[in-house]
VOPAGU-2260 file (C-alpha; in pm, 1 decimal, decimal comma):
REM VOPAGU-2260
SITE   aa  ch    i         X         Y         Z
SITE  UNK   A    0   -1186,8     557,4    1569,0
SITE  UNK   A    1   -1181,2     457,3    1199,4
SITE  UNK   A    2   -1094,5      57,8    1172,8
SITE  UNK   A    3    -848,3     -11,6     882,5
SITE  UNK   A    4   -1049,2    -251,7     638,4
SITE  UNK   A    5    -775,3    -536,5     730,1
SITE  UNK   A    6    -907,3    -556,7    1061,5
SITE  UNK   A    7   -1004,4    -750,6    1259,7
SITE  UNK   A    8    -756,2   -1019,8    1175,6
SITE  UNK   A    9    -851,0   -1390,3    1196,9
SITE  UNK   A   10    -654,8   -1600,7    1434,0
SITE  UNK   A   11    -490,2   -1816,6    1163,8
SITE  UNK   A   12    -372,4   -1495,5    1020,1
SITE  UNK   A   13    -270,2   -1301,8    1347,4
SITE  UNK   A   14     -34,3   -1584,3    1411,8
SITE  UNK   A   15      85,9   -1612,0    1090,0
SITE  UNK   A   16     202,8   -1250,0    1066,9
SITE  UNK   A   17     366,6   -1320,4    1430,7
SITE  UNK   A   18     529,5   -1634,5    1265,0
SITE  UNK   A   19     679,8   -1414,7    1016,9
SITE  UNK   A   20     837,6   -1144,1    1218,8
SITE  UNK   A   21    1144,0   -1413,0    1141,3
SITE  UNK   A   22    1120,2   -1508,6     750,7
SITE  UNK   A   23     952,5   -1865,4     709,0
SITE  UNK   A   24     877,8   -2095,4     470,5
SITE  UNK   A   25     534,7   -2245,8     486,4
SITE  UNK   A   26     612,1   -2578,1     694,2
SITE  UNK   A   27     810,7   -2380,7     893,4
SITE  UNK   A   28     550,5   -2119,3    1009,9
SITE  UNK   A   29     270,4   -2404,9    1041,8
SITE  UNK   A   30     539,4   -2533,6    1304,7
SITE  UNK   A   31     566,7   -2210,6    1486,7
SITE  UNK   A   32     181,0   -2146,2    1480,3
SITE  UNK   A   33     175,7   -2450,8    1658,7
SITE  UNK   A   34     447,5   -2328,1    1902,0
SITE  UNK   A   35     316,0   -1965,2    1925,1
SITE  UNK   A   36     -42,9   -2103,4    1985,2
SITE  UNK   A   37     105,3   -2379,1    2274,5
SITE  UNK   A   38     -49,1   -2641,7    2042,3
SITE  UNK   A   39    -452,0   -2475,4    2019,3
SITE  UNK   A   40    -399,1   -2360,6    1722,6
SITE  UNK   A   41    -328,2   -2595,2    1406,5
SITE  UNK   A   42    -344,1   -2488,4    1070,9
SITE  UNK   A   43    -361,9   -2713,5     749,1
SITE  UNK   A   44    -142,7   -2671,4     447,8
SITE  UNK   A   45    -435,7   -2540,6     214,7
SITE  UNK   A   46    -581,0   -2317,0     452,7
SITE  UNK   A   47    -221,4   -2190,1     530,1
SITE  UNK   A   48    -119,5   -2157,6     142,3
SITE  UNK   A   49    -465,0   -1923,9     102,4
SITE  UNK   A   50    -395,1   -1668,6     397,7
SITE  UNK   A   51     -22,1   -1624,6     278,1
SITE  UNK   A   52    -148,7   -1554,0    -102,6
SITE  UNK   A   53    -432,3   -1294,0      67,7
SITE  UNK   A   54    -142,2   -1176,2     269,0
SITE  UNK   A   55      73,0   -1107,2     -19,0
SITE  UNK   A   56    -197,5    -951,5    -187,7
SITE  UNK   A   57    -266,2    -727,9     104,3
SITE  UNK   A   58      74,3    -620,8     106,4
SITE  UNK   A   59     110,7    -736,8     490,8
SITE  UNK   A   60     388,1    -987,3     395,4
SITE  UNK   A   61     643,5   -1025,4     128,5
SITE  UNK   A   62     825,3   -1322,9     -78,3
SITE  UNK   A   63    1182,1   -1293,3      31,4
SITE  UNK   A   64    1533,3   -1480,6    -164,6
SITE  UNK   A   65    1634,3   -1767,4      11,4
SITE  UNK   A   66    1923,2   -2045,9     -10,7
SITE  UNK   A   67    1659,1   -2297,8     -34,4
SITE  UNK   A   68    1535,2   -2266,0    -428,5
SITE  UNK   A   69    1282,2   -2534,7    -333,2
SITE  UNK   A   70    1069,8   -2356,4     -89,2
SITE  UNK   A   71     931,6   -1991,1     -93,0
SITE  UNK   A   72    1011,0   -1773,5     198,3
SITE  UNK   A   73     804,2   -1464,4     347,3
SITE  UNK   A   74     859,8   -1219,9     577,5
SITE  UNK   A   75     624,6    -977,5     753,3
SITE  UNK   A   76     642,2    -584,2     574,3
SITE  UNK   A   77     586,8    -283,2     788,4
SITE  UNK   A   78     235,7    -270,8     653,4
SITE  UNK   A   79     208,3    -609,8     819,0
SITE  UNK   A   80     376,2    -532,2    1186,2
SITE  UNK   A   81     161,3    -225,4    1200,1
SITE  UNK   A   82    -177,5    -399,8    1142,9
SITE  UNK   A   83     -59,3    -659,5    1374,6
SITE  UNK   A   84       6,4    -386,0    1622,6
SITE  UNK   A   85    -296,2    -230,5    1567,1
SITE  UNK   A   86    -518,8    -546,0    1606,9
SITE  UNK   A   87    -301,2    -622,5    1941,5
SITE  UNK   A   88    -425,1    -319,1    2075,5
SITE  UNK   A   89    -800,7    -415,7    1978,4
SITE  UNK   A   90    -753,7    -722,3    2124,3
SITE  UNK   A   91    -659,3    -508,6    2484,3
SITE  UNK   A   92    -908,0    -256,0    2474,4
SITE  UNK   A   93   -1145,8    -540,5    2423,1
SITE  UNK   A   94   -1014,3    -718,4    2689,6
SITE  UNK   A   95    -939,6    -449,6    2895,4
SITE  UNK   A   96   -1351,3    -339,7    2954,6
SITE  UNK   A   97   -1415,7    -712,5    2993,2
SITE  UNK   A   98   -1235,9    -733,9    3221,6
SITE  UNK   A   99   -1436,9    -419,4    3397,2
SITE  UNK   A  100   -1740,4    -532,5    3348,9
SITE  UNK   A  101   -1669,6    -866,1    3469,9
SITE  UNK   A  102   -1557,7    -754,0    3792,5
């Protein structure tokens, strides 16, 4: 199986692409990390601000118009929801034979 070179995804940006399958503005998807992650996972401004531009620059999510002029928005691209998808089912393989050779 060839890995895509966006993979594995860190945590802070597997839940910010699940953040964004709704478009978010940054203080917005630190609040849903937060909810997504059942508070374990809590992600500062700057280190926030640095996965969205390597995100954008990955083409995994986009900028997108908003009614608020103040504050950027982003959504997740296909790109994005596929690599998340793809990482997901990592994530299950991985713990899928754990879980065998656990047992």
């Amino acid at each position: 199986m060839n890995r895509d070179k966006d993979l594995p995804l860190t945590e802070t940006t597997y839940y910010v692409l699940l953040a964004l399958l709704e478009p978010a503005h940054g203080y917005l998807i630190m609040q849903k990390i937060e909810e997504l992650s059942s508070q374990q996972v809590r992600v500062a401004a700057g280190t926030l601000y640095g996965a969205i531009e390597n995100l954008l620059k990955a083409k995994l999510i986009q900028s997108v118009k908003s009614e608020d002029k103040r504050r950027k928005t982003y959504v997740i691209t296909d790109k994005g929801k596929e690599i998340l998808r793809l990482d997901f089912e990592r994530m299950q393989h991985m713990i899928s034979i754990t879980k065998g050779l656990l047992n």
